[in-house]
C-alpha positions in Angstrom: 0.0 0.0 0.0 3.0 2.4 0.3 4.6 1.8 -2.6 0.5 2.6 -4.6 0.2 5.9 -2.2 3.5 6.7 -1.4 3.4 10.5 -2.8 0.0 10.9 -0.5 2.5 9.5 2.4 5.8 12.1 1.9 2.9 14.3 1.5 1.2 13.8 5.1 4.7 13.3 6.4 5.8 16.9 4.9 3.2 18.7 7.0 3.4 16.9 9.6 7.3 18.1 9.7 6.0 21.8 9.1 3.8 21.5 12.0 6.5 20.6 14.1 9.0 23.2 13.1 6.5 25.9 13.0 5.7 24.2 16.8 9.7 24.2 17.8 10.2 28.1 16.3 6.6 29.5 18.3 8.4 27.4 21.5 12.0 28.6 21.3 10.7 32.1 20.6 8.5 32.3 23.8 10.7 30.3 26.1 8.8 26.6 26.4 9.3 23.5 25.5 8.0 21.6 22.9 5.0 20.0 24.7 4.4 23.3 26.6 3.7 25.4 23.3 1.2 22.3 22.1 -0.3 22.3 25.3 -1.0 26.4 26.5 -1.9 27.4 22.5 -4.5 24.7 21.7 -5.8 26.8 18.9 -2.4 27.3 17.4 -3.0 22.7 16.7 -5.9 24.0 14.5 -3.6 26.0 12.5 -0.7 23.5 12.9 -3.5 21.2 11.3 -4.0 23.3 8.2 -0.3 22.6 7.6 -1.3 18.2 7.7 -4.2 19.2 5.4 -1.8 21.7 3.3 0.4 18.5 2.8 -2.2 15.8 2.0 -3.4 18.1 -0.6 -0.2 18.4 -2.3 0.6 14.5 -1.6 -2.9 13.9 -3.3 -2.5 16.1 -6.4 0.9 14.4 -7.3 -0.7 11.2 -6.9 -2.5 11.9 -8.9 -0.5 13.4 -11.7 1.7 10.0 -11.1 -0.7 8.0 -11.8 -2.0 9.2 -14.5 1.5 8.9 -15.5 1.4 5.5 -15.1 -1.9 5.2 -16.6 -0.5 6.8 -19.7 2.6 4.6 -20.0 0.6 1.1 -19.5 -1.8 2.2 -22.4 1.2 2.9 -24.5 3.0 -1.0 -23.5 -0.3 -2.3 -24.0 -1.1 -0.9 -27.5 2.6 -1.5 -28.0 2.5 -4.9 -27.5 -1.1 -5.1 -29.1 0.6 -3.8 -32.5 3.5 -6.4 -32.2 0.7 -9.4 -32.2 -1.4 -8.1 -35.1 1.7 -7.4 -37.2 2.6 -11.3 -36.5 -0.7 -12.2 -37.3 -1.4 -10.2 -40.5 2.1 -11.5 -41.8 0.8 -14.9 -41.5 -1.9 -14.7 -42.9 -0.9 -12.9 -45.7 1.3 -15.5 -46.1 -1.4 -18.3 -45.9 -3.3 -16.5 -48.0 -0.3 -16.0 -51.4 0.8 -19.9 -50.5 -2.8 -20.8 -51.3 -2.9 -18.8 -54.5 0.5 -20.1 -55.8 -0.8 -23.6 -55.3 -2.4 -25.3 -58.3 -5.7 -25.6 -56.8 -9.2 -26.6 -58.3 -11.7 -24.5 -56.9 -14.5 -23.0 -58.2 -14.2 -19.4 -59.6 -16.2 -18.0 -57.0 -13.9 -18.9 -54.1 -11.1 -17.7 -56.0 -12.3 -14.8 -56.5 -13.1 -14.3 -52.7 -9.1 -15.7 -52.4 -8.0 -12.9 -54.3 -9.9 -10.5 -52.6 -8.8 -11.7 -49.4 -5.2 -11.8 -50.4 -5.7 -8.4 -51.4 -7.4 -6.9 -48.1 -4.2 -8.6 -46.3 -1.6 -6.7 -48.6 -3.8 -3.9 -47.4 -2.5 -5.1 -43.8 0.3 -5.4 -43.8 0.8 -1.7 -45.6 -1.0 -0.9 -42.5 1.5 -2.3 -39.8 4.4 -0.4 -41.8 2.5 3.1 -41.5 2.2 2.5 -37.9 4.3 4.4 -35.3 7.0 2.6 -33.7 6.9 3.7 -30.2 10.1 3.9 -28.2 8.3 3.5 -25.0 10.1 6.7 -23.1 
């Protein structure tokens, strides 16, 4: 769960820090100690608070920009790896398709025709998976 949230964490933790330095400065300037200054000012905590708050908002917002990071660079692997299959797949049938036309086969005019036009449609294809981008995956 850290490692999903961890920005929201360093957040919380970063006002929680500011808290307690703004509590250490307010206690070294009027002469108490640390416990002192939390306990005689307790609606200087309320303000302390806004600090916590102050920090969880800023852990929150880049979480969110992280993940959409993430988000981003998944989508890219996926459609990545989603153009690698269909380029395997198109060149095989492609080449299914011209092995069947080379062959000396009796079929009826018809199904050739609809070979042909098959054949065709996969040269189509494959033209198709050389216009594609190449991602680098950065």
């Amino acid at each position: 769960m850290l490692s999903d949230y961890k920005e929201i964490f360093y957040g919380i933790a970063f006002g929680v820090g500011a808290a307690a330095l703004d509590t250490v400065i307010d206690a070294r300037g009027s002469g108490e100690s640390f416990a002192g200054e939390l306990m005689d000012h307790p609606g200087m905590i309320l303000y302390r608070g806004l600090f916590v708050l102050f920090g969880l908002l800023l852990g929150w917002l880049l979480w969110k920009n992280h993940k959409r990071e993430r988000d981003l660079r998944h989508l890219k692997e996926e459609v990545y790896r989603l153009g690698h299959e269909y380029d395997a797949y198109a060149l095989v049938l492609h080449t299914n398709l011209q092995l069947l036309l080379t062959k000396n086969l009796q079929i009826p005019a018809d199904a050739e025709s609809l070979l042909r036009s098959t054949y065709d449609k996969s040269r189509e294809l494959q033209a198709l998976t050389k216009q594609r981008p190449h991602s680098d995956l950065s």
